[in-house]
C-alpha positions as CSV (number, residue, x, y, z in Angstrom):
1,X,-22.2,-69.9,-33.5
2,X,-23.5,-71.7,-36.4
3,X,-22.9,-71.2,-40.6
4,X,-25.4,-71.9,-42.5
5,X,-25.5,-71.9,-46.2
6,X,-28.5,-71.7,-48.0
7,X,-29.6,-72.4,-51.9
8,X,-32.6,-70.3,-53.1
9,X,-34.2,-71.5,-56.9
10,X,-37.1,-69.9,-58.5
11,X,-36.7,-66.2,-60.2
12,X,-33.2,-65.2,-58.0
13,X,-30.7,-63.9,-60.4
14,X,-31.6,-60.5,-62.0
15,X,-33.9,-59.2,-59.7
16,X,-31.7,-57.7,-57.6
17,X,-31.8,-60.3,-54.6
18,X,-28.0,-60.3,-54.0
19,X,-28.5,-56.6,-53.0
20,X,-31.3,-57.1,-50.9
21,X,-29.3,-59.8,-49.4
22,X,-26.7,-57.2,-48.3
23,X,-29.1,-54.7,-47.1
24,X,-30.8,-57.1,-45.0
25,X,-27.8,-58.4,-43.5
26,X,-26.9,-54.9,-42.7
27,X,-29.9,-54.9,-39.8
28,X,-28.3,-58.2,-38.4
29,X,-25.4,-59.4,-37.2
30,X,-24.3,-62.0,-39.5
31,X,-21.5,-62.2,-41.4
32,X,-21.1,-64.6,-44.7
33,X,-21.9,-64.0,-48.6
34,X,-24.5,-64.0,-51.0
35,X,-23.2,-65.0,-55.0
36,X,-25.1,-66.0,-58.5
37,X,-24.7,-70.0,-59.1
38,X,-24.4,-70.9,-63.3
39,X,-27.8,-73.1,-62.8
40,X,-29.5,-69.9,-61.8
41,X,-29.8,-70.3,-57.8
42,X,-28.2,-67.7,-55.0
43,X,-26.4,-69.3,-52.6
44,X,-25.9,-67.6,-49.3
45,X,-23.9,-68.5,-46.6
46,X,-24.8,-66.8,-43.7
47,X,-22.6,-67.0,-40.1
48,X,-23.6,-65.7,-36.7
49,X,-26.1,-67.0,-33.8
50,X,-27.9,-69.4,-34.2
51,X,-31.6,-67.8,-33.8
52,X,-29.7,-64.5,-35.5
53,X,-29.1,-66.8,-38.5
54,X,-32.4,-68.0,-38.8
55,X,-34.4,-64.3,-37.9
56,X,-31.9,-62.9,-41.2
57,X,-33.2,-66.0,-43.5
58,X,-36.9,-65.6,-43.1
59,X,-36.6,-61.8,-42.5
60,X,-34.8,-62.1,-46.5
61,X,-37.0,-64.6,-47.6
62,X,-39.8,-62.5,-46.9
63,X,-38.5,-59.9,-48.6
64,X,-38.5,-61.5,-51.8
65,X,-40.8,-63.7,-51.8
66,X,-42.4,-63.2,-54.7
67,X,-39.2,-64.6,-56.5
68,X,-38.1,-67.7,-54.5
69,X,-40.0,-71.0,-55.5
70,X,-37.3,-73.3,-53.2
71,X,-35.0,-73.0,-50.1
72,X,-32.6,-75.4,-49.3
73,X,-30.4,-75.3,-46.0
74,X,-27.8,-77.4,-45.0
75,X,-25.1,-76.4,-42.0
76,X,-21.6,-76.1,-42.6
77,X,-18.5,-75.2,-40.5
78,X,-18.0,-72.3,-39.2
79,X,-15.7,-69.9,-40.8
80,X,-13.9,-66.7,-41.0
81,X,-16.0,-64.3,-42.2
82,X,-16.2,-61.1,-40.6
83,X,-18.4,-59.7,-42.7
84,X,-21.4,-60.5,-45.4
85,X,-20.5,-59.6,-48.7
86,X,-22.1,-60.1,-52.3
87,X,-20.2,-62.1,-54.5
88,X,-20.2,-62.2,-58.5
């Protein structure tokens, strides 16, 4: 079990990418959250297996490609999410 939490830049905010987020993360089990930054970024912490983790993030990042410019992953503890949920 790994957590991973991830910073997207480029065109993220008003796009509707924190409700893709959530769908995506519907098809995989993951738990974590997905939330707005103030310099324009998503961050999305996302919890599970490890290769589950990783099949969510590029399965996301291709679905909205067209808006991400940057990706930047760094591991952090594991938590107690249950569940993924978006975040204001």
């Amino acid at each position: 079990m790994i957590a991973r939490k991830t910073h997207f830049s480029g065109r993220v905010q008003g796009v509707g990418f924190r409700y893709t987020a959530g769908e995506v993360a519907a098809g995989f089990k993951v738990a974590g959250y997905v939330r707005n930054l103030d310099n324009g970024d998503v961050e999305l912490v996302a919890q599970g297996e490890a290769a589950e983790v990783e099949r969510f993030l590029t399965a996301l990042e291709q679905r909205m490609r067209g808006y991400i410019e940057g990706r930047h992953d760094e591991d952090e503890p594991v938590g107690a999410y249950v569940s993924f949920a978006i975040r204001g």
